[in-house]
C-alpha positions as CSV (number, residue, x, y, z in Angstrom):
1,X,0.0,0.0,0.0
2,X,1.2,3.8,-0.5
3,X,-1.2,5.5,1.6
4,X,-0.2,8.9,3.1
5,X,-1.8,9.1,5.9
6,X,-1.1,12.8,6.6
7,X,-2.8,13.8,2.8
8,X,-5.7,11.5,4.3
9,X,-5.7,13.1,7.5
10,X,-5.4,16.6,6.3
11,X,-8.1,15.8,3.8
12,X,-10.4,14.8,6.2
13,X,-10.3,17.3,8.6
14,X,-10.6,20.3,6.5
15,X,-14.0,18.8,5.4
16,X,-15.7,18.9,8.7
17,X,-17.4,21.4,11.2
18,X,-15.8,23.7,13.7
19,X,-12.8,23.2,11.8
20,X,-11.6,26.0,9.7
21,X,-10.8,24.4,6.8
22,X,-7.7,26.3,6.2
23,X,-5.9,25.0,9.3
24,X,-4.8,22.0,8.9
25,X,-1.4,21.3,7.2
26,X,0.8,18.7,6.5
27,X,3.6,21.1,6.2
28,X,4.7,23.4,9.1
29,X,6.4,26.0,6.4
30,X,2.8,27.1,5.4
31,X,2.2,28.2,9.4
32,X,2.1,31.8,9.8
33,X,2.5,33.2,13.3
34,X,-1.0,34.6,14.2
35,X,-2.8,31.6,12.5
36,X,-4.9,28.9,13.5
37,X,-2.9,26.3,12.6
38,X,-3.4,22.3,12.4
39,X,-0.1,20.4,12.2
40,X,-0.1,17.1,11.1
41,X,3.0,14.8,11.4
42,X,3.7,11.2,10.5
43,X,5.8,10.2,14.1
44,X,6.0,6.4,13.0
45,X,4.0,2.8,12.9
46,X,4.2,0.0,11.2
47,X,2.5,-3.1,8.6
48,X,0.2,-4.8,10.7
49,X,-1.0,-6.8,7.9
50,X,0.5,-7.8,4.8
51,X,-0.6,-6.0,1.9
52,X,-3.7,-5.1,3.9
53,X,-3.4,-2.8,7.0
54,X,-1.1,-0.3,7.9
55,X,-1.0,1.6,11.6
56,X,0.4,5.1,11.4
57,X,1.4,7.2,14.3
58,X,0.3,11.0,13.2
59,X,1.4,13.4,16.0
60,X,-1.3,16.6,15.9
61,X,0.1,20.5,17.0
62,X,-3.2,22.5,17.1
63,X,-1.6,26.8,17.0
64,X,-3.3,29.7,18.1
65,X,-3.1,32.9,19.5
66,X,-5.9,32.5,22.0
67,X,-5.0,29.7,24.6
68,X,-9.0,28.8,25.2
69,X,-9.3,29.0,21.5
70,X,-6.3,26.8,21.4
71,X,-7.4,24.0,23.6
72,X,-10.8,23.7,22.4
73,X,-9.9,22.9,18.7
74,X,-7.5,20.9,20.0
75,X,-9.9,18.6,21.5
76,X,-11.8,19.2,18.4
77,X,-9.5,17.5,16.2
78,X,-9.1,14.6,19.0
79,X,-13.0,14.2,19.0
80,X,-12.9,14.2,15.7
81,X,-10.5,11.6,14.7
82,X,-11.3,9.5,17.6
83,X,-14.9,9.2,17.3
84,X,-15.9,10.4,13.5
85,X,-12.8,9.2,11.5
86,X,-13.4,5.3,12.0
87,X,-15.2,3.6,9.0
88,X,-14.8,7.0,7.0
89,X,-13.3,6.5,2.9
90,X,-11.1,9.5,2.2
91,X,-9.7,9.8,-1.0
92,X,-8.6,5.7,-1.9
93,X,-8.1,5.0,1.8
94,X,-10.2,3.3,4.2
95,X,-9.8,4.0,8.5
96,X,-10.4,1.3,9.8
97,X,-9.7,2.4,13.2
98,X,-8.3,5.0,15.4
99,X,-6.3,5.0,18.6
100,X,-5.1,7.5,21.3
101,X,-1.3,7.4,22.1
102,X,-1.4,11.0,23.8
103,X,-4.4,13.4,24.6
104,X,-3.5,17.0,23.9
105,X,-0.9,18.4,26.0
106,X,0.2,22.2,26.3
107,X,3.6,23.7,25.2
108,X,4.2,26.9,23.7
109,X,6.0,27.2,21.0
110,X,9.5,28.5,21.7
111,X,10.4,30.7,19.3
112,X,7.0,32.4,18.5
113,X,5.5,32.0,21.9
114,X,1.9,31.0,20.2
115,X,0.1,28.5,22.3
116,X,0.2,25.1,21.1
117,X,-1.5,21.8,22.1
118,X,-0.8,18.9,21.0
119,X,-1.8,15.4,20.8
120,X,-1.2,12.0,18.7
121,X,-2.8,9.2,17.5
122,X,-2.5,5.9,15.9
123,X,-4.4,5.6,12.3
124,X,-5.5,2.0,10.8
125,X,-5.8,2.5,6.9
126,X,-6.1,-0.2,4.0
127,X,-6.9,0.9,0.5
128,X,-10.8,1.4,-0.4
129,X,-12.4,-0.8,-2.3
């Protein structure tokens, strides 16, 4: 399978409500300081099947000026892929499951002192029929 899970995962969550649909990003070099910002990063997994399931680890940096603002989309995108993403088709992939490594912690970003939480998950994709 070549599946990229952060195209998938970036696809996915610009299509649905409460997120703004320019947030999220599978490249941090489109973040501008000041923007809401959803980073997405592959952090890892591995073939759990052969030539049928992959798990990916996708580490999630929600940005914001506002630290309320900040944590609520944060839990957003958690509620989101951990509750709506399972059984969803996006694009020619298929999630077949989602799992919580780390709920969204806080740490501001160091250089541009923007609040940041982040979060990460495990992703369970084969190809769509």
């Amino acid at each position: 399978m070549r599946i990229d899970p952060i195209e998938v995962l970036v696809t996915y969550l610009r299509s649905q409500p409460g997120i703004p649909a320019s947030a999220p990003k599978g490249d941090l070099t489109e973040h501008v300081t000041g923007d809401t910002t959803i980073y997405l990063e592959h952090s890892g997994g591995f073939r759990v099947v052969r030539d049928r399931m992959d798990r990916f680890d996708v580490e999630y940096d929600v940005y914001s000026p506002d630290r309320k603002a900040c944590v609520d989309l944060a839990l957003l995108v958690r509620e989101t892929l951990l509750e709506k993403l399972p059984n969803a088709a996006v694009g020619g992939a298929l999630v077949l499951d989602v799992d919580e490594i780390a709920a969204p912690s806080y740490y501001p970003d160091d250089s541009s002192r923007e609040h940041v939480y982040g979060g990460e998950v495990s992703v369970f994709l084969t190809e769509a029929d």
